[in-house]
C-alpha positions as CSV (number, residue, x, y, z in Angstrom):
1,X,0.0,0.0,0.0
2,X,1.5,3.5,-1.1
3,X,1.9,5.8,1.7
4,X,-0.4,8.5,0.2
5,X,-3.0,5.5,-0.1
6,X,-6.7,7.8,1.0
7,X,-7.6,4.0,2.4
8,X,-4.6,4.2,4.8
9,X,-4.9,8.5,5.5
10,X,-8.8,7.5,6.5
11,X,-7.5,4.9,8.9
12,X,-4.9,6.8,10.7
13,X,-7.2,9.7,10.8
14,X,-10.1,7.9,12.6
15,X,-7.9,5.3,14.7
16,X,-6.1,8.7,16.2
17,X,-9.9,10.0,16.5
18,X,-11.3,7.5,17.9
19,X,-8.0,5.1,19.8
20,X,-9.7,6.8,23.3
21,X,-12.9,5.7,23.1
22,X,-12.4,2.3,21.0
23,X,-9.8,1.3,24.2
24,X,-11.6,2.5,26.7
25,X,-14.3,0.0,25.6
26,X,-12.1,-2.8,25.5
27,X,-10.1,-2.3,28.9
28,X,-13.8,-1.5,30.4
29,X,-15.0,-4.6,29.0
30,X,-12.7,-7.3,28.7
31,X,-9.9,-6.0,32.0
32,X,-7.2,-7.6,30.2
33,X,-4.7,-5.4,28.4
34,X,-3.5,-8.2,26.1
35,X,-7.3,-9.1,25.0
36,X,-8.1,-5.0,25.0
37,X,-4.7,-4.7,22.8
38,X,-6.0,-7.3,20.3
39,X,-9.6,-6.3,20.4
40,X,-8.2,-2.8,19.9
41,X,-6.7,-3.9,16.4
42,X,-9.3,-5.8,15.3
43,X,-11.8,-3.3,15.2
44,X,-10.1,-1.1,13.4
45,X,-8.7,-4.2,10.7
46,X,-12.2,-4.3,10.7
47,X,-12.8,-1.1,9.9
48,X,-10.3,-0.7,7.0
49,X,-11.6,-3.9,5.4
50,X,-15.2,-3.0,5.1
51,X,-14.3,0.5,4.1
52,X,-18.2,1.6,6.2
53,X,-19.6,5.0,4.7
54,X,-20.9,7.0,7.3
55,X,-23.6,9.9,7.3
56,X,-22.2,11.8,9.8
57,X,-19.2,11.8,12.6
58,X,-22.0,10.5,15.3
59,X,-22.9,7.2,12.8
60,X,-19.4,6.2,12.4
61,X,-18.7,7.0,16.3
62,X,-21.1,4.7,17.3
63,X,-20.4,1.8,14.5
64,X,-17.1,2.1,16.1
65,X,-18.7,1.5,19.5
66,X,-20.7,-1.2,18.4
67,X,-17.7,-3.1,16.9
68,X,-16.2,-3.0,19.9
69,X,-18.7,-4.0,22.3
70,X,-19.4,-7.1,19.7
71,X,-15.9,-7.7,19.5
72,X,-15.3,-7.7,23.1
73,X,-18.7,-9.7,23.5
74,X,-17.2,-12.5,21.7
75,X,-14.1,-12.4,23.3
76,X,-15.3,-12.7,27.0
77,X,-17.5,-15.9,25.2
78,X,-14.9,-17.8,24.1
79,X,-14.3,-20.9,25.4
80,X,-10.7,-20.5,26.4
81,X,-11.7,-17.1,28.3
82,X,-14.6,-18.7,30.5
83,X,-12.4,-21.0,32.0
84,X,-9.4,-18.6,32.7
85,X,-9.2,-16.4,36.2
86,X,-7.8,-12.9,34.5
87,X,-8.2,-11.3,37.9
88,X,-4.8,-10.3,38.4
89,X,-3.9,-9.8,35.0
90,X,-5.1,-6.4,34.9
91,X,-3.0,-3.5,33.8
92,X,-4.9,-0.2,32.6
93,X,-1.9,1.2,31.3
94,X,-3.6,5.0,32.3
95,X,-1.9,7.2,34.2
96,X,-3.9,8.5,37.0
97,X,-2.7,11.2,39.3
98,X,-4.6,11.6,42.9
99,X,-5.4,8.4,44.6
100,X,-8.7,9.6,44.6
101,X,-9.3,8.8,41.0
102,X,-7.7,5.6,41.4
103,X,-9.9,4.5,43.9
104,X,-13.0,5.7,41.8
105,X,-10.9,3.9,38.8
106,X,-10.4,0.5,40.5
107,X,-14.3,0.7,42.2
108,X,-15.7,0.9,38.5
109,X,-13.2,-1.5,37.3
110,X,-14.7,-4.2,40.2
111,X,-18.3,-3.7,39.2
112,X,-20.3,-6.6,37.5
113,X,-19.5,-6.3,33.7
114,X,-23.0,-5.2,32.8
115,X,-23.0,-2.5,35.0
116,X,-19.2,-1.7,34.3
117,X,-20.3,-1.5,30.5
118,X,-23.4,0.7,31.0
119,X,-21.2,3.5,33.4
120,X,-18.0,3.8,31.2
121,X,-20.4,3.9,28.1
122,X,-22.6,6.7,29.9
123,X,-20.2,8.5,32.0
124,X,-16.9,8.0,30.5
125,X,-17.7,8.0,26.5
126,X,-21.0,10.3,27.2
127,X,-23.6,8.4,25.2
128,X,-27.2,9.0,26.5
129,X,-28.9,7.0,28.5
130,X,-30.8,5.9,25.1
131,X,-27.4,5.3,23.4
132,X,-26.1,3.5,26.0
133,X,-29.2,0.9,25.7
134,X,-28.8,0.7,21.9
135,X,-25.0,0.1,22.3
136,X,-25.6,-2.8,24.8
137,X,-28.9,-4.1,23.1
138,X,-31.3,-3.1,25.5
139,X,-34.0,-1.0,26.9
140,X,-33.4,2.1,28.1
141,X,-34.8,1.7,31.5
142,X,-32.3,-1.8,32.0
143,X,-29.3,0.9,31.8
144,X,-31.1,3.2,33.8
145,X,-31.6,0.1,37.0
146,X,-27.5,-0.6,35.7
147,X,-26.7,3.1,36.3
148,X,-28.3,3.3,39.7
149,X,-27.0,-0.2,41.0
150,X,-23.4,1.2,40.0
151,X,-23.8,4.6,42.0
152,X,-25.1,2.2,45.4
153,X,-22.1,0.0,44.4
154,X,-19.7,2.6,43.8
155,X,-20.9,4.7,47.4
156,X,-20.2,2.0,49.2
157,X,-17.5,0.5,48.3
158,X,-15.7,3.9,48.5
159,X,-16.9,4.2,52.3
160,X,-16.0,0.9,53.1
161,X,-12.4,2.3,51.4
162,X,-12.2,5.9,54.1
């Protein structure tokens, strides 16, 4: 492929776009940084294969986000990942600066992955509560119950922690 290939300039454009959000999702979802690494490059093989036209920034965001979550879906379902404890595998590779945020950071990371999914989707990425629910496949009020289970389970594990 010829460096001034528009294929490859489209890819490097939206992969430095969009590397936050697409890894964010994996991390979130998968707490692996070996399986959010590979994830991470399959979406966007994925994306330079199919060559998707989108309407608008927001439509290829949220293919993007789809991807991921399908990708990362089918990661945590294969048979070699449900019988493997990845526990103490994690490594987030972000740099956080107070403790306070890596409290908050490490609460979020212990939630159920459901919920996990629904509050870096909403809060972190800053999909709607609507969004969220399309992104995950389900009804709005579902992330809604996820959302408010998270904020109990976040409150107190973070009193438990002063």
């Amino acid at each position: 492929m010829h460096k001034d290939d528009p294929r490859k300039q489209d890819l490097e454009k939206t992969m430095n776009e969009y590397k936050n959000t697409v890894y964010g999702i994996t991390l979130t979802m998968l707490i692996n940084k070996s399986e959010a690494d590979d994830v991470f490059q399959e979406v966007f093989l994925l994306y330079f294969l199919k060559q998707p036209f989108f309407e608008s920034p927001a439509a290829k965001k949220a293919w993007l986000i789809k991807v991921t979550i399908n990708k990362c879906r089918q990661q945590n379902s294969s048979k070699w990942n449900m019988n493997v404890d990845k526990t103490d595998e994690f490594d987030h590779g972000i740099s956080l600066e107070t403790q306070e945020d890596k409290d908050l950071y490490a609460a979020v990371r212990a939630l159920p992955q459901k919920t996990r999914e629904a509050v870096y989707l909403h809060y972190f990425i800053g999909l709607s509560v609507n969004e969220t629910a399309e992104m995950l496949g389900v009804r709005a009020n579902a992330v809604s119950m996820r959302l408010a289970k998270a904020k109990k389970l976040l409150q107190k594990r973070l009193e438990e922690d002063l």
